[in-house]
C-alpha positions in Angstrom: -3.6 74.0 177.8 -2.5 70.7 178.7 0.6 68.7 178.3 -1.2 66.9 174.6 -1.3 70.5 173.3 1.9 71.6 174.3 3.5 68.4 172.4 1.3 69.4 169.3 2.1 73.0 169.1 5.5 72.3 170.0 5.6 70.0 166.9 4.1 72.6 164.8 6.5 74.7 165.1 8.9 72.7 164.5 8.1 71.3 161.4 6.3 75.0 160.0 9.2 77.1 161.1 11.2 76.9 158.2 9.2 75.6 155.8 7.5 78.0 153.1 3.9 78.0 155.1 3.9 80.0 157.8 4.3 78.6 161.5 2.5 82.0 162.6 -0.7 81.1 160.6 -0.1 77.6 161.3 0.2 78.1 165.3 -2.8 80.5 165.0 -5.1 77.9 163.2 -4.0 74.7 165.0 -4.6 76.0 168.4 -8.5 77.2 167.6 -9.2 73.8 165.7 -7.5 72.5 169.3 -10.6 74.9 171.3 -7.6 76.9 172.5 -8.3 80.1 173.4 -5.7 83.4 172.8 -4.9 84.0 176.7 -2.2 85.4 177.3 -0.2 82.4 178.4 -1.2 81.0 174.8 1.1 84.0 173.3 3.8 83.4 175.6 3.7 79.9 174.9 3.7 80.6 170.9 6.7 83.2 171.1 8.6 81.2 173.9 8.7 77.8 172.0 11.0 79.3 168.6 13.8 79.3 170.8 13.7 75.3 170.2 13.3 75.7 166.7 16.0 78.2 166.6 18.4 75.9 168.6 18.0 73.4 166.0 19.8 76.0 163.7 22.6 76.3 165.8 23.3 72.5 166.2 23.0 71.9 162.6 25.0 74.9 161.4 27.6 76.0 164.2 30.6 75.6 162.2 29.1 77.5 159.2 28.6 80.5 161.7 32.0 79.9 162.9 33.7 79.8 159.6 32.2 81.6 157.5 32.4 85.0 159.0 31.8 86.8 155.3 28.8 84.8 155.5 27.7 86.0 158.9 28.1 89.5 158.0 25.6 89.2 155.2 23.4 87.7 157.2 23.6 90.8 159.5 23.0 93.2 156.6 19.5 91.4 155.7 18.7 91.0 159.5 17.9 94.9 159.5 15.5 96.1 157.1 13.9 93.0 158.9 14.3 94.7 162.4 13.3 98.2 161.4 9.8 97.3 159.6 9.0 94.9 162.9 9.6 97.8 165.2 7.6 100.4 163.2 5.1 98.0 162.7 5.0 96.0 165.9 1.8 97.8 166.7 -0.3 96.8 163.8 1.2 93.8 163.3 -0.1 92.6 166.3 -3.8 94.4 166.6 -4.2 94.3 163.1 -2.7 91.7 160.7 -3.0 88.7 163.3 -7.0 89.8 164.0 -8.1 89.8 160.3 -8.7 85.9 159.5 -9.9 86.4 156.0 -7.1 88.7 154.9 -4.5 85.8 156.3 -6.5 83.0 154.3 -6.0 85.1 151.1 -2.1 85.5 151.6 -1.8 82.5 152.7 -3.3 81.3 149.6 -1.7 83.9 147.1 2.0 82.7 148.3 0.8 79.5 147.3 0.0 80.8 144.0 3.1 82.8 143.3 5.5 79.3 144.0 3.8 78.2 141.1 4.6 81.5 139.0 8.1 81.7 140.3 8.1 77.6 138.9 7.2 78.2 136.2 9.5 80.6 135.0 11.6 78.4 135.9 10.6 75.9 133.9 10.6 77.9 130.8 14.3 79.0 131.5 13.2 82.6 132.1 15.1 81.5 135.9 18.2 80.0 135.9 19.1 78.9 139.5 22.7 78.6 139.2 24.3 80.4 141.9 25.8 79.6 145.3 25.8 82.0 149.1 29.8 82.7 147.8 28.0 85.2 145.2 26.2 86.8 147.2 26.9 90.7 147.9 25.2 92.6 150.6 23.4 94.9 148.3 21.6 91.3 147.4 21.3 90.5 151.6 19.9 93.9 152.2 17.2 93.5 149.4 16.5 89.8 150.7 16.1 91.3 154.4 13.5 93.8 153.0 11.2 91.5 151.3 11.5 88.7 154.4 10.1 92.3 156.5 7.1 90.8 154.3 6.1 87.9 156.5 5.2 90.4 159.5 2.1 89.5 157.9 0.6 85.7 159.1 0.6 83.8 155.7 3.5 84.8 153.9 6.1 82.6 155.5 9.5 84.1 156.5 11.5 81.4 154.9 9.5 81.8 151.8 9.6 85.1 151.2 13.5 84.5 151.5 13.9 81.8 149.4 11.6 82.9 146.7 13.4 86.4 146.5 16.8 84.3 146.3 15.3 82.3 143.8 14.5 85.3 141.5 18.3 86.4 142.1 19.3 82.9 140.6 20.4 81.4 143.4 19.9 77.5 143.5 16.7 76.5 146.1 19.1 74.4 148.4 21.2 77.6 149.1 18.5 79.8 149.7 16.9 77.5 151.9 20.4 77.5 154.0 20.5 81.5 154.0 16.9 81.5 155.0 17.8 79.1 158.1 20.6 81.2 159.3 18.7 84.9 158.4 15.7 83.4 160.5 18.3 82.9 164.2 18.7 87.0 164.6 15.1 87.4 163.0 13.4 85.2 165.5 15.4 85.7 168.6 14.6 89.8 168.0 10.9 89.2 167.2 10.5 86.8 170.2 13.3 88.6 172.5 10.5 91.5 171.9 7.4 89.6 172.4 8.8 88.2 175.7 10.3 91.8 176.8 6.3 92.9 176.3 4.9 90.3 178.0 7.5 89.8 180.7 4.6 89.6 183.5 3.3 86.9 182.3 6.7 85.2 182.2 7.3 85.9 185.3 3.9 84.9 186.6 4.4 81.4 184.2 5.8 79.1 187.3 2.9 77.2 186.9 3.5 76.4 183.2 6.7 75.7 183.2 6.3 72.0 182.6 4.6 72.7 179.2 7.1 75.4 178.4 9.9 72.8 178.3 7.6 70.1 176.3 6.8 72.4 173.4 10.8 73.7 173.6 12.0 71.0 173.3 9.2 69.3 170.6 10.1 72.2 168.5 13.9 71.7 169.0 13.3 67.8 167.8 10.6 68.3 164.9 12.9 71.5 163.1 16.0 69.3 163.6 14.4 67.1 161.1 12.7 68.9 159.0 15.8 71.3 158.0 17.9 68.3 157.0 15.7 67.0 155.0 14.2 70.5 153.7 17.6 71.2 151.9 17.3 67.4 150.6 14.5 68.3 149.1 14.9 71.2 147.2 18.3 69.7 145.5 15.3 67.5 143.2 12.4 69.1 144.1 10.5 72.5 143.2 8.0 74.7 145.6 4.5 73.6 143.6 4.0 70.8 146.3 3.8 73.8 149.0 1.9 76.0 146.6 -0.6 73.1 146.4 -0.4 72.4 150.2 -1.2 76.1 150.7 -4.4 76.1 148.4 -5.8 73.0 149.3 -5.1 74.5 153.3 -6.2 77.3 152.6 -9.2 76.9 150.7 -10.5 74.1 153.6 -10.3 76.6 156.7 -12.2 79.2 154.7 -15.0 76.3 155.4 -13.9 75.9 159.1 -12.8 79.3 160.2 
């Protein structure tokens, strides 16, 4: 890996992290159309650059955490199903899920289609996205943590998962997106606090790499800072078909490639 990768992966995440499309699968895919291969730097690199994503969260929505402590709670309460499925699945998750590149291709591609279904019904008034975070109860948050324990699997998307399952509770797309952003800071700092506490002999053997740690931090940090203000934008106007389509079109072109 050189300092050109590490900008590119670093802006990958950035701008997949909370997105509905999966940095996981996006990370996997750009890095072997980049000839990079998995060593184990490579998934040190992957885990280690969220935290620049994740800081993004924190500089755009301190003062929600801060004030909104009813808020934070219910964020807690989702956080665990989360947690418990990563931890009794960590093993397959890894070995398994992230191995089988057909298997992500279909996901990734059957997400896509299910925007469209959750659209639709939408459209048709079977939806009616009319609620705000204030109605949210923790029996709600606890539900919405269980299906995000989805996106273990490369392809699903952790903020889509979350804001689709909000979205069939009726809550408007803007707000889920928000509750997505702040349900993904204990998500990912768990997952990656994990990762890192697993591969903490290749951190510590990392001096070398340091330099390209930093670059894809901080590309991460600037690409997600972006993308999340203008994500919420969006989805005051905007439905998910445009990332149903992306995820087709994607997904359908690396079955050609893979």
């Amino acid at each position: 890996m050189n300092i050109f990768h590490a900008i590119v992966l670093g802006i990958v995440e950035g701008l997949t992290e909370f997105l509905p499309v999966s940095s996981t699968f996006h990370l996997i895919w750009v890095a072997k159309l980049l000839g990079l291969p998995q060593t184990d730097f490579q998934k040190l690199f992957e885990v280690f650059i969220q935290g620049g994503a994740i800081l993004s969260i924190f500089v755009l929505y301190w003062q929600v955490v801060t004030k909104d402590f009813q808020l934070v709670k219910k964020v807690a309460v989702a956080f665990v199903p989360t947690a418990i499925v990563g931890l009794v699945l960590y093993k397959v998750i890894k070995d398994v899920f992230f191995a089988q590149t057909i298997l992500m291709l279909v996901v990734f591609i059957s997400i896509g289609l299910l925007f469209f279904v959750t659209e639709f019904l939408i459209k048709k008034e079977h939806l009616k996205l009319t609620k705000e975070l204030t109605s949210l109860t923790y029996m709600q948050a606890a539900f919405i943590g269980l299906l995000q324990a989805l996106a273990v699997m490369p392809g699903v998307s952790r903020a889509g998962a979350v804001i689709v399952a909000m979205m069939f509770l009726k809550y408007k797309r803007s707000e889920a997106a928000k509750f997505s952003f702040l349900l993904a800071v204990p998500t990912i700092l768990a997952a990656s606090g994990y990762d890192l506490l697993k591969m903490r002999g290749q951190l510590s053997g990392s001096g070398n790499h340091t330099q390209l740690l930093a670059i894809g931090t901080t590309a991460a940090f600037i690409s997600a800072y972006f993308v999340v203000k203008w994500f919420v934008k969006f989805l005051q106007n905007n439905s998910l078909n445009s990332f149903g389509w992306y995820r087709i079109v994607v997904g359908l072109l690396l079955f050609f490639v893979k």
